[in-house]
N, C-alpha and C positions, 0 to 999 in steps of 0.2 A: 504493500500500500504506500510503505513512504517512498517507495522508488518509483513509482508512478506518480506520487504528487512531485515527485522531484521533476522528472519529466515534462510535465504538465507545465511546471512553472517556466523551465526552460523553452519550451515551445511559444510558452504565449509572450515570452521576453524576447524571443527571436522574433515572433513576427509583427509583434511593436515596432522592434526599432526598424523593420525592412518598412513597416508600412509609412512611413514620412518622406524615402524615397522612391523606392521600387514600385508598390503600388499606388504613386502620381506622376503619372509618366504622362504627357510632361507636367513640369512644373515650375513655379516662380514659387517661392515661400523662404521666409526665413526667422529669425528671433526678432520680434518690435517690440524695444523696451523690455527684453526679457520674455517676453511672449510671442507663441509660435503663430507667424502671419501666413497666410496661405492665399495665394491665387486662386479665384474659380474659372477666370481664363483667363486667357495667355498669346502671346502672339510676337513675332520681332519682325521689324524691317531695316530697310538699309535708307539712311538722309543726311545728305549734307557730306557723303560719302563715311558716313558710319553707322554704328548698328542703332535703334531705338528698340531695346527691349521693354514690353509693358504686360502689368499683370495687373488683377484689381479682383475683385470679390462683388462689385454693384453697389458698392457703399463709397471703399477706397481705392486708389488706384496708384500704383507703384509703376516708376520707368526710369530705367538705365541707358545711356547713352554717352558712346562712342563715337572718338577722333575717327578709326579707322573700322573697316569693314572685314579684317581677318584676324583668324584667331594667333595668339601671341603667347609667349611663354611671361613676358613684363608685362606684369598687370595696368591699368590703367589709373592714375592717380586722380581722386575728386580732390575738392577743393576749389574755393575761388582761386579764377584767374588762370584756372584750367583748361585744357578741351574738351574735359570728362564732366559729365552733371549725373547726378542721383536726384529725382523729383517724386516726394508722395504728395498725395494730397488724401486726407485724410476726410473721417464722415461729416464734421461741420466745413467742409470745404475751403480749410487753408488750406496751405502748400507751402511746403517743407520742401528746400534745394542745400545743395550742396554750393551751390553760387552764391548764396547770403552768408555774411558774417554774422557774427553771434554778438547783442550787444554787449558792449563792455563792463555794465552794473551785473550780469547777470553771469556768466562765464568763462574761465579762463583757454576752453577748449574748443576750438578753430571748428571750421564746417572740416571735415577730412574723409577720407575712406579710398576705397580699390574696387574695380569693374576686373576680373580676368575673363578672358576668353578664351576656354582652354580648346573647342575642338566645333569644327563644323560638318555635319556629318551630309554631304553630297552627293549620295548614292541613290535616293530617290529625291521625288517633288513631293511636299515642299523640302524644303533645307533645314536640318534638325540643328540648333547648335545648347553645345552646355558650357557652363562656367561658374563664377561664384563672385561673390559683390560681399562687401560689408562699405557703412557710413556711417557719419553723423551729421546730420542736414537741421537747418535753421528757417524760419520765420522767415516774411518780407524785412520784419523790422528788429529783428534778431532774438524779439523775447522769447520762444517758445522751441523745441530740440522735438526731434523723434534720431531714433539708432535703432540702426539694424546692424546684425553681427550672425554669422554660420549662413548667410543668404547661400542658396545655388539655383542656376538655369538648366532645367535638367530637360532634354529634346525639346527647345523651343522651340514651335515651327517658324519660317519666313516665309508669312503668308502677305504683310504690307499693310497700307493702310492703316497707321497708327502720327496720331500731329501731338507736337510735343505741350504739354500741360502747362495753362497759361500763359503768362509773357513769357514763360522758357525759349519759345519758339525761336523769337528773334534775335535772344541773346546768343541761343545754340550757332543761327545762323551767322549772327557779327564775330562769335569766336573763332569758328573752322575758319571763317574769311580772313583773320587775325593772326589766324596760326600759318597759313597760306601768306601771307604777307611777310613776316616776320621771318617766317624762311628763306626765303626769296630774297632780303634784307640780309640776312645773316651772309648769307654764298653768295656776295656784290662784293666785291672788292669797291674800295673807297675810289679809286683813281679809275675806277670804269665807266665808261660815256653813260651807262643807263644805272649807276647810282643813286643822280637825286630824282630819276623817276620812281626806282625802290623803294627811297624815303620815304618822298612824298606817299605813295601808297600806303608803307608803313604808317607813317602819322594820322590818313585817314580812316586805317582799320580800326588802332587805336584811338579815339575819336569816338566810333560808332561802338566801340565794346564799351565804351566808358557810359554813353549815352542808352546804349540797349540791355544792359546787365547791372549798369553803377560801379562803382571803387569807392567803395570804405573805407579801403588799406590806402588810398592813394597809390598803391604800385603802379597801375599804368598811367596816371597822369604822369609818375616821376620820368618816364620812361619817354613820353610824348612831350615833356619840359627838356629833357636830357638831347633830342634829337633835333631842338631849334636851330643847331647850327648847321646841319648838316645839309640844307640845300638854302 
């Protein structure tokens, strides 16, 4: 009898812990605040030439988004001033990003977190990909935090048709534009005929990140004060 009850306990503790991955296939879910969040659907597409993963349950809605469109063994750093954003929004209908700072009366701990995208499975239609995300995302006006931490993307399909969660949209789009600039800037040598056209574009990427997203940190003003002299 007790080797039966012994058994019994072991079976049902095995297929506990398979059932949060194995039988949610696919899935978006991860720890909110210590408690376990779960996607009831799910979906990824490619914009702005990178991934927008989103998951939500009809109340809230979680989305992860991507510089690039392939899977990487370096994860992808959130944070302001990033190419990467973490976006929930939650059942009273804020919205928590990884683009907002935390005000300063309330926290000493930065919006931060990691997007990996370990693998995309291209063998059939749609395109299945998995990976794993943890954050810590802020308020418009910095007072209020959600954290996710153990998140994974388990055969997300890329099926399309997902727009990114309120003014993210334009900020998503003035960034990749920014990051695409600043590249471009960076591999200009200074003494090349199409330098201060680089610039110039530089300064107006920055500009429009400043005005589509804000700087709290002042980092990219410093950066767009730093480049006066250069054309």
């Amino acid at each position: 009898m007790k080797k039966l009850l012994t058994l019994l306990i072991i079976f049902t503790t095995c297929f506990g812990c398979g059932d949060d991955v194995e039988f949610n296939t696919p899935a978006i879910q991860g720890n909110r605040d210590g408690e376990l969040w779960r996607a009831t659907f799910y979906a990824a597409d490619i914009d702005f030439g990178g991934f927008i993963f989103e998951g939500g349950n009809g109340i809230e809605t979680l989305q992860l988004i991507t510089p690039t469109d392939t899977a990487s063994p370096v994860p992808f750093d959130l944070g302001p001033n990033t190419t990467s954003v973490a976006i929930y929004r939650d059942a009273q209908g804020v919205i928590y990003s990884t683009a907002n700072e935390p005000d300063s009366s309330l926290s000493l701990y930065p919006s931060d977190g990691q997007i990996e995208v370990e693998f995309v499975d291209t063998s059939s239609e749609p395109f299945r990909i998995n990976g794993k995300f943890w954050f810590t995302a802020y308020s418009q006006d910095g007072l209020r935090s959600i954290n996710f931490n153990e998140g994974f993307l388990h055969r997300v399909p890329l099926i399309g048709g997902i727009e990114a969660i309120g003014n993210q949209n334009a900020c998503l789009q003035a960034t990749q534009a920014l990051n695409t600039a600043q590249q471009t800037f960076n591999s200009t040598a200074t003494d090349a005929p199409e330098y201060p056209d680089a610039c110039s574009a530089y300064k107006n990427a920055l500009q429009d990140a400043i005005d589509a997203c804000g700087d709290t940190s002042g980092a990219l003003q410093a950066i767009f004060d730093a480049l006066d002299l250069c054309v």
